[in-house]
C-alpha positions in Angstrom: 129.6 9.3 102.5 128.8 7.8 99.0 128.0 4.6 97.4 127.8 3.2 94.3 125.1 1.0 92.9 123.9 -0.4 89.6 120.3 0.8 90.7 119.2 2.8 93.3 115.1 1.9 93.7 113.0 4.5 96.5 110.4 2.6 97.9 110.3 -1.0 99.4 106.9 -1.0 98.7 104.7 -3.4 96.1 106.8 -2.7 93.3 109.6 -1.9 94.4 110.4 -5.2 96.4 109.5 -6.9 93.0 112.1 -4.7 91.0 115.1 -5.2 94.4 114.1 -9.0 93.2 113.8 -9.5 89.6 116.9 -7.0 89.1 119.3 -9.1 90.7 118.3 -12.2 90.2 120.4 -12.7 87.3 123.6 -11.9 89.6 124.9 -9.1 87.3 123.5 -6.1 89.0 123.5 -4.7 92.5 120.3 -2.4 93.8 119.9 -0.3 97.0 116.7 0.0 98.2 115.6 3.2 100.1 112.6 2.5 102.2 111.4 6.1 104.7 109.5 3.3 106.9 111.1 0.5 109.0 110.7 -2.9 109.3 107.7 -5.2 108.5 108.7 -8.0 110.6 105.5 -7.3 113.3 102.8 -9.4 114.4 99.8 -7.1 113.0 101.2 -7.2 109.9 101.4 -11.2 109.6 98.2 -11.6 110.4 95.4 -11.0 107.7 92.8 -9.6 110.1 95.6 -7.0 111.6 95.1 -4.3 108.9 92.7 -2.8 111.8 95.9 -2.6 114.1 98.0 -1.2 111.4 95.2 1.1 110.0 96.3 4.5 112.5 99.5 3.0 113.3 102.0 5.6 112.6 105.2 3.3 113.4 103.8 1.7 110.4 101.7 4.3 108.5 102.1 7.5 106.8 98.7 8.8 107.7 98.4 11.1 105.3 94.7 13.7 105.9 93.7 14.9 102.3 92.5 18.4 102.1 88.8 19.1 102.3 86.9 18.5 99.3 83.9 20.2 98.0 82.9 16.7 96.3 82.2 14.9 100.1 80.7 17.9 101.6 84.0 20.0 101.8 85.5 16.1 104.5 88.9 15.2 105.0 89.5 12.0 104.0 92.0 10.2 105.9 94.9 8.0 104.1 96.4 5.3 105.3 99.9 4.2 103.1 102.5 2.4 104.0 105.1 3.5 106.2 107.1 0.3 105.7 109.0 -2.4 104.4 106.3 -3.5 101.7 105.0 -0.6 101.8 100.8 -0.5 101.4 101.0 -4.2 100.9 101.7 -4.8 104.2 98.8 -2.7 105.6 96.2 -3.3 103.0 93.2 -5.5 102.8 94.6 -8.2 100.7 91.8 -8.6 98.1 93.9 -10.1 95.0 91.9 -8.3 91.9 93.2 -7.4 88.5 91.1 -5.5 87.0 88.9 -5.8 83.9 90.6 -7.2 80.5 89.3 -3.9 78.6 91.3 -1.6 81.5 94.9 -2.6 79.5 93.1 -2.4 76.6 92.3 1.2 77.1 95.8 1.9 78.4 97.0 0.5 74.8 94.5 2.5 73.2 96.0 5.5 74.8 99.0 5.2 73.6 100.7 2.9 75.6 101.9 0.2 73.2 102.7 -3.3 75.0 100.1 -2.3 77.9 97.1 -4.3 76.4 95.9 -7.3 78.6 97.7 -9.3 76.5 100.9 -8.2 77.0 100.3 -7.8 80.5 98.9 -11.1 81.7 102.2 -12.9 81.7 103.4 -10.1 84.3 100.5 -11.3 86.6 101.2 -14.8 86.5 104.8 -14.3 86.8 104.5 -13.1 90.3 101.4 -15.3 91.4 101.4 -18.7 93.2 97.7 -19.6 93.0 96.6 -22.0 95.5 93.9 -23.0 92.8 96.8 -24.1 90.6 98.0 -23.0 86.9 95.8 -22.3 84.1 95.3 -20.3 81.0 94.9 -17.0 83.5 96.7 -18.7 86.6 100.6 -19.6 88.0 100.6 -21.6 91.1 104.5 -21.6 91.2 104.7 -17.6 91.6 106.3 -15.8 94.8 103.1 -14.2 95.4 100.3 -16.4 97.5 97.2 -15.8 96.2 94.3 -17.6 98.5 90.9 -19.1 99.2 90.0 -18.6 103.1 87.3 -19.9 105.1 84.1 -17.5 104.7 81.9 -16.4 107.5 78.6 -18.2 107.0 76.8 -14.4 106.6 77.5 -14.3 103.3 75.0 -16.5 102.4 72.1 -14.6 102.2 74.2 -11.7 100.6 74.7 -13.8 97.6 71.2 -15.2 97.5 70.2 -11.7 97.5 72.8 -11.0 94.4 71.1 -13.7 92.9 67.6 -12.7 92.9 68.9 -9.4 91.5 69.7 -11.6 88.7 74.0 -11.7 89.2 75.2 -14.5 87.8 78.0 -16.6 90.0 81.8 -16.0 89.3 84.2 -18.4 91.3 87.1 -16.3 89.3 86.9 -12.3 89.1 90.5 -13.0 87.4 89.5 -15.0 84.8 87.8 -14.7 81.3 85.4 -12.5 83.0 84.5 -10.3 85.8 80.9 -9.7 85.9 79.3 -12.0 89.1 79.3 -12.4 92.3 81.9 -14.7 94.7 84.3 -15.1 96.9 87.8 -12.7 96.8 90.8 -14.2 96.7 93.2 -13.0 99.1 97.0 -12.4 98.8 97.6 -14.8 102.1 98.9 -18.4 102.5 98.2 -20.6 105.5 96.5 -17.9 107.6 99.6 -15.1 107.0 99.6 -12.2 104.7 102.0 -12.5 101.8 103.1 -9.3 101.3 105.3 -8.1 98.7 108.4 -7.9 100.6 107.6 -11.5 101.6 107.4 -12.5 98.3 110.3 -11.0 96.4 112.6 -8.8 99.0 113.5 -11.4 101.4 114.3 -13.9 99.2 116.1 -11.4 97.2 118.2 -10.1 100.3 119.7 -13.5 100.6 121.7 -13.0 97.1 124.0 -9.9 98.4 123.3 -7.9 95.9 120.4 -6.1 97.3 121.0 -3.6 100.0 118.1 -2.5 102.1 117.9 0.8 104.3 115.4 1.2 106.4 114.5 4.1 108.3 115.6 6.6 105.6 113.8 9.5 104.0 114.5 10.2 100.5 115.2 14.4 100.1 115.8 14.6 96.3 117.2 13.1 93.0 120.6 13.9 92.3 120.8 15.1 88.8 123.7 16.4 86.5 122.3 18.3 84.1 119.1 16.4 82.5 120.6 13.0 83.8 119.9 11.1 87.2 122.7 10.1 88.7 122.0 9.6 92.7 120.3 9.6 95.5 120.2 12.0 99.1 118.3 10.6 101.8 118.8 11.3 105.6 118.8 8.5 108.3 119.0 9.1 111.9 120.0 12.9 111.5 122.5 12.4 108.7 121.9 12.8 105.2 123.5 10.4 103.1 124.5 10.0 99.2 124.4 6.9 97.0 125.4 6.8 93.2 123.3 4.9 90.4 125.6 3.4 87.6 122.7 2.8 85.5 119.2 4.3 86.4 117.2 5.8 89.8 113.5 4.0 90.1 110.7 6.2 91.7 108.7 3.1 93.3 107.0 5.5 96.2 103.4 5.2 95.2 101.2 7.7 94.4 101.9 10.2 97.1 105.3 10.1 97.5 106.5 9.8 93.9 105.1 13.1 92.3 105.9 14.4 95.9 109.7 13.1 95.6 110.0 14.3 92.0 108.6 17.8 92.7 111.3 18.5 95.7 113.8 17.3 92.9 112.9 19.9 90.9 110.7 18.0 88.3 107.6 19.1 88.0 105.1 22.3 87.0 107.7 24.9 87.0 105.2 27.7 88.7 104.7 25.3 91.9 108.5 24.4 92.1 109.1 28.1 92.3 107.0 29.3 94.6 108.4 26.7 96.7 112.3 28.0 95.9 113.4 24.7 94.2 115.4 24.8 91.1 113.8 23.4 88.3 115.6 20.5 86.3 112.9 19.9 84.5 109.8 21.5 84.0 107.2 18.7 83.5 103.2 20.3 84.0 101.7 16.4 85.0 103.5 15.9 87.9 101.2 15.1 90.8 98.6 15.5 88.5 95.8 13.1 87.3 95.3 11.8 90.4 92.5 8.9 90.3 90.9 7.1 93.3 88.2 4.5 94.2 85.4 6.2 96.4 82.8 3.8 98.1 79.3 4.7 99.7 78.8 2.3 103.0 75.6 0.9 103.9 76.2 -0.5 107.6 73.1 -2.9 109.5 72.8 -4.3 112.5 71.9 -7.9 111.7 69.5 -10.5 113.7 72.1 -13.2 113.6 76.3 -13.4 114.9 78.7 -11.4 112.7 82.2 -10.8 112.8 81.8 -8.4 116.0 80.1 -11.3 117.9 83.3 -13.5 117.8 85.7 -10.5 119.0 83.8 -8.0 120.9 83.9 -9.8 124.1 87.3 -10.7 125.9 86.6 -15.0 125.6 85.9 -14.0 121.9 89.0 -12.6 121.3 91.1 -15.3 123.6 89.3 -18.0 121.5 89.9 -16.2 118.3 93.8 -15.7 119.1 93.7 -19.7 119.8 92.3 -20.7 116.5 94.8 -18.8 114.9 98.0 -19.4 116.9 97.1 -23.3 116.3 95.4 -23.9 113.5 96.0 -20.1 111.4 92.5 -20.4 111.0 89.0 -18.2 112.6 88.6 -14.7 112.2 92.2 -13.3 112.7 93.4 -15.6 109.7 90.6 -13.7 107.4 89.9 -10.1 105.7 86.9 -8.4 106.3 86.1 -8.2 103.0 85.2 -11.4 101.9 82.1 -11.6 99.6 81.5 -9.5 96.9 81.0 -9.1 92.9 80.7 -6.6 89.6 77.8 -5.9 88.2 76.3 -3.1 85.7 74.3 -0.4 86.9 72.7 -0.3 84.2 71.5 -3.0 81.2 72.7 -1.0 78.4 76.4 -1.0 79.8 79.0 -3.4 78.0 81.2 -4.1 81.3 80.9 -4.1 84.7 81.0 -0.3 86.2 80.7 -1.5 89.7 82.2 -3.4 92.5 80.2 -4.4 95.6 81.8 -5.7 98.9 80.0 -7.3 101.7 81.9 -7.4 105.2 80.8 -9.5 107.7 81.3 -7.3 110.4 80.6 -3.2 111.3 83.5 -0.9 112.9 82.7 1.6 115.2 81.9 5.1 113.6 85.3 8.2 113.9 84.5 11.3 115.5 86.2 12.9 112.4 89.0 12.8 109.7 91.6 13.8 112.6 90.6 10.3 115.3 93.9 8.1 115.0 92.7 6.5 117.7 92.7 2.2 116.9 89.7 0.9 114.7 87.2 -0.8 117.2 84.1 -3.3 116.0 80.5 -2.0 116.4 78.9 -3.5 119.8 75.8 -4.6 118.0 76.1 -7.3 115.1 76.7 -5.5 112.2 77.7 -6.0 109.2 78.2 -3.6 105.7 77.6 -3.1 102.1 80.0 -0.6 100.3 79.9 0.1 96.4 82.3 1.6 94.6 82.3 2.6 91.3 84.9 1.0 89.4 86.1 4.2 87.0 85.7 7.0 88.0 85.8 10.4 85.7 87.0 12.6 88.5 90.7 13.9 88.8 92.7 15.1 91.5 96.1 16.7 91.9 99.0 15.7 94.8 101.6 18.8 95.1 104.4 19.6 97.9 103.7 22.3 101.0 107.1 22.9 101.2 111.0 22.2 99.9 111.2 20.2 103.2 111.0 16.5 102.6 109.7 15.7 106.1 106.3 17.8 105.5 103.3 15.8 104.3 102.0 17.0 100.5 98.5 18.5 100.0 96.4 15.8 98.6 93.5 17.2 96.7 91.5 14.0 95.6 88.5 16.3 94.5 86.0 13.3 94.5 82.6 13.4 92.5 83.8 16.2 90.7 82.1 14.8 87.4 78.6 14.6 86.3 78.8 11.0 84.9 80.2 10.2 88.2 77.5 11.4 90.5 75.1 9.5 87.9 76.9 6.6 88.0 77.1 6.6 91.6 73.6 7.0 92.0 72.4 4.7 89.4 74.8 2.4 91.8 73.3 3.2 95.0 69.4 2.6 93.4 70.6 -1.1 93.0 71.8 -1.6 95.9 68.6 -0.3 97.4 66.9 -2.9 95.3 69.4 -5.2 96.6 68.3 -4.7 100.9 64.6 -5.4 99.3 65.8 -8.9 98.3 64.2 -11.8 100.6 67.2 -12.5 101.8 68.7 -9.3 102.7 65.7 -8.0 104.1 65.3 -11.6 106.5 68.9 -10.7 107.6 68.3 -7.2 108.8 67.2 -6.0 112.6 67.8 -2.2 111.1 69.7 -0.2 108.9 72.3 1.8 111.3 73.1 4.4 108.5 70.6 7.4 107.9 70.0 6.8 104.3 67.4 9.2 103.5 63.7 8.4 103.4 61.8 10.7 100.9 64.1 8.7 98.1 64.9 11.8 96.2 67.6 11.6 93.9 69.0 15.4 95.5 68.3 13.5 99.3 70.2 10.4 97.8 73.0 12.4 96.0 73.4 14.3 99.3 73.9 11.3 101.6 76.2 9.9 98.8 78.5 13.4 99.3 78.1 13.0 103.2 79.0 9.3 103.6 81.9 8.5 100.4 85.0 7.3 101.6 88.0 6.1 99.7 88.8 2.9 98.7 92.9 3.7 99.2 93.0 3.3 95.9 95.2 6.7 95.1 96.9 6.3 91.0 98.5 8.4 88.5 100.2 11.0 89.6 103.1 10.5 87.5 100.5 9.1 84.4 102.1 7.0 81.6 101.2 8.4 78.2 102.8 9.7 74.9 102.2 13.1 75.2 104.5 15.1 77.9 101.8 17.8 78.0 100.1 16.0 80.4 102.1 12.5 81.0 105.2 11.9 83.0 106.3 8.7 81.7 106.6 7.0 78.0 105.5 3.4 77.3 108.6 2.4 79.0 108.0 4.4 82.3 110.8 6.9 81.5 110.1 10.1 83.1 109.8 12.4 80.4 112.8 15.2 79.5 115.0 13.4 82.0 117.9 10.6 81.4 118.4 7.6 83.7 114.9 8.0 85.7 111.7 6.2 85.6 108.8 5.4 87.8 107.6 1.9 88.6 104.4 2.0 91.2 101.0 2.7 91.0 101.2 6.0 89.9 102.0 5.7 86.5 98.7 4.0 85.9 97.4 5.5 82.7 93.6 5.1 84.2 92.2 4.0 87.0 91.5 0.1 86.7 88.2 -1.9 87.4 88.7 -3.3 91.5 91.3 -3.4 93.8 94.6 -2.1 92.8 97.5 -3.9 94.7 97.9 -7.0 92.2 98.4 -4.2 89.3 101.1 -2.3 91.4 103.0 -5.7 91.4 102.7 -6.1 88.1 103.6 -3.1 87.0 106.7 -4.2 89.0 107.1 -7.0 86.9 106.7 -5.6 83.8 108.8 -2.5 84.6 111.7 -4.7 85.5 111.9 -6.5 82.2 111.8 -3.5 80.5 114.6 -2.1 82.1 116.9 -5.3 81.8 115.8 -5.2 78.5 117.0 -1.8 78.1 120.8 -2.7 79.8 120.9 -5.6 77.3 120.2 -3.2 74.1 122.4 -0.5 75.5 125.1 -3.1 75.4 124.9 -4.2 71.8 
């Protein structure tokens, strides 16, 4: 069985939902949209607080384990990515951050003409509808809601504590500037996630020009000769073909993309080989590059309610589920992380290098990388402190196990690989030492829960940092955009390199890793990506 299509898009995820949309809006094209995962329409997902219910879900979740890395004392991190219809947008934390203004001005700098801020700030505020309403940085009338919540009272004396640290406030981490401290904006309205199928499939679905199957693995591009031309994919024990008329769109994230592309044959040549795939195109940078946002937790038990206090106990969680049901508000219409800021680790620094986040609550701790059982809160009333460096020098490579599409790839983040990173890091961690010392951090603390090391050596701090990282689920570039197809996949367009008909429009063409959370870039990349490719149609027609 075979279809035909204008597009073909893999991936229902951030971007692709926004490319299913803004594709077909103009009523001139038709997409199908492959998605492996099914469908998003779940209570856990709706609700902002429910990422701890999705989190080891695997009716929802890929649950990918990374390899062990030398970097975090030879752990397995564990990765959660989204197994569904808007993909890790539907299981992430929310936090609505784009980065620092410099970020696109390094991708531009790279190489990548039309990727400075400037030409990528009307891509953000094309898909944002900002509660706080439009300015020069801001859309309110976008498909994406971008939120204030209701902040749990515990972040008081966090700030205060940023303050005395000399952090200035911020109100806007998406404005002019990013340095400060404040409140994150969420990607929620009225107490429910807006995800990005939400914001641009569903509406999109309503036209008839975007089809949607769920439930189906992709198993390769089909490819004559250099040129794309189609899709395999296998649903419920049959493998099915559909036919692009115009271009295939990689929007799989950063696993699956390089991981989709290498079991198409694109990719280093010696890997595809071993594996007994034909090569179609041998292109060295696939599923290389990776990038990812570590943090280093700090966890307390506090001598006043968090978080846990209001949903440990069974009449905390009934009362809880009754605030939200009728008024979307308490802590199930909320995101743990709620407070938080950039700030330099060191004077001499010309930008922000780190991003702190406070969470008014503490989850239990995992035996190890392999527990899927369901996150559960701390019984005491804890709360955390987790800094992440913002970019990091460290790269990491994604590449398949096998020809067989069903079998998870090896992720090899290789974390803290990098001198300057370990500095960093550390320089990071000595401030937020400073930070507990504050008066108001140190009135809020009963005891520090974690085992940070007291001789305060750098080699005893460095080692807890190595013991205790975790990601941030922040995986990018693994198919990198960049002029030079020695080590990029895509051009300044997103055109996989060698190849005719084929780009890649997610996360993992980011050129370098940007300054904070990375789900609003994903979208806009989305954005940006589609108008280049009707763009593109439009010119081919002349």
């Amino acid at each position: 069985m075979t279809d035909n299509f204008d597009f073909i898009v893999v991936g229902a995820g951030s971007a692709g939902c926004v490319l299913a949309n803004r594709l077909t809006e103009g009523g001139k094209f038709t997409v199908l949209l492959i998605e492996a995962g099914g469908s998003d329409r779940r209570f856990w997902i709706n609700v902002p607080i429910g990422y701890g219910k999705t989190f080891y879900d695997n009716n929802v979740n890929w649950r990918y384990l990374a390899e062990p890395d030398p970097g975090i004392s030879g752990r397995q991190e564990y990765w959660p990515r989204g197994k569904v219809v808007g993909g890790s947008s539907s299981i992430n934390a929310m936090v609505y951050i784009r980065g620092q203004h410099e970020d696109y001005e390094d991708w531009a700098a790279a190489g990548n003409r039309g990727w400075g801020f400037k030409d990528v700030l009307p891509y953000f505020m094309k898909s944002e509808g900002n509660v706080r309403g439009s300015d020069a940085f801001h859309n309110a009338t976008g498909p994406l809601a971008v939120s204030d919540f209701q902040p749990h009272p515990l972040n008081d004396p966090f700030f205060e504590g940023l303050a005395e640290l000399g952090l200035k406030p911020n109100p806007d981490f998406n404005g002019k500037v990013q340095e400060g401290y404040g409140f994150y904006q969420l990607t929620t309205r009225n107490g429910v996630r807006s995800s990005s199928s939400k914001a641009f499939l569903y509406p999109a679905l309503k036209r008839g020009n975007v089809t949607l199957e769920i439930n189906s693995l992709t198993e390769r591009i089909d490819f004559e000769g250099k040129r794309a031309v189609g899709v395999t994919y296998r649903k419920n024990g049959k493998s099915f073909s559909a036919r692009a008329k115009k271009e295939v769109i990689l929007s799989a994230g950063a696993v699956n993309s390089p991981q989709i592309l290498q079991l198409s044959g694109v990719g280093p040549a010696d890997l595809l080989r071993r594996h007994g795939i034909a090569v179609v195109h041998d292109l060295p940078g696939v599923g290389r590059n990776l990038q990812d946002h570590i943090f280093v937790p700090f966890v307390f038990e506090a001598n006043r309610p968090t978080i846990n206090n209001e949903l440990k106990s069974w009449h905390g969680k009934l009362w809880a589920g009754m605030k939200y049901i009728f008024a979307r508000q308490g802590p199930l219409a909320q995101s743990i992380n709620q407070g938080g800021g950039f700030f330099r680790s060191r004077s001499n620094l010309k930008r922000p290098n780190m991003q702190i986040y406070f969470n008014a609550a503490s989850v239990a701790p995992r035996k190890d990388a392999n527990d899927m059982s369901p996150l559960s809160l701390s019984s005491f009333s804890g709360f955390g402190i987790n800094l992440s460096p913002c970019r990091p020098t460290s790269r990491g490579h994604i590449e398949i196990k096998s020809k067989n599409p069903a079998e998870a790839p090896a992720i090899h983040p290789n974390y803290l690989s990098t001198n300057s990173d370990i500095e960093e890091v550390l320089e990071g961690v000595r401030w937020v030492r400073r930070l507990l010392s504050s008066k108001s951090l140190a009135n809020l603390i009963k005891r520090e829960v974690t085992s940070w090391p007291e001789d305060g050596t750098d080699s005893s701090a460095i080692k807890y940092i190595r013991d205790t990282s975790k990601t941030c689920y922040h995986p990018t570039s693994t198919c990198m955009m960049g002029p030079n197809p020695a080590n990029a996949v895509v051009d300044e367009r997103l055109r996989v390199y060698g190849l005719q008909n084929l780009r890649v429009v997610d996360a993992s063409i980011f050129p370098s890793m940007i300054s904070g959370n990375t789900n609003a870039t994903a979208i806009m990349v989305g954005e940006k990506g589609a108008a280049m490719i009707l763009e593109d149609q439009v010119n081919a027609a002349i």
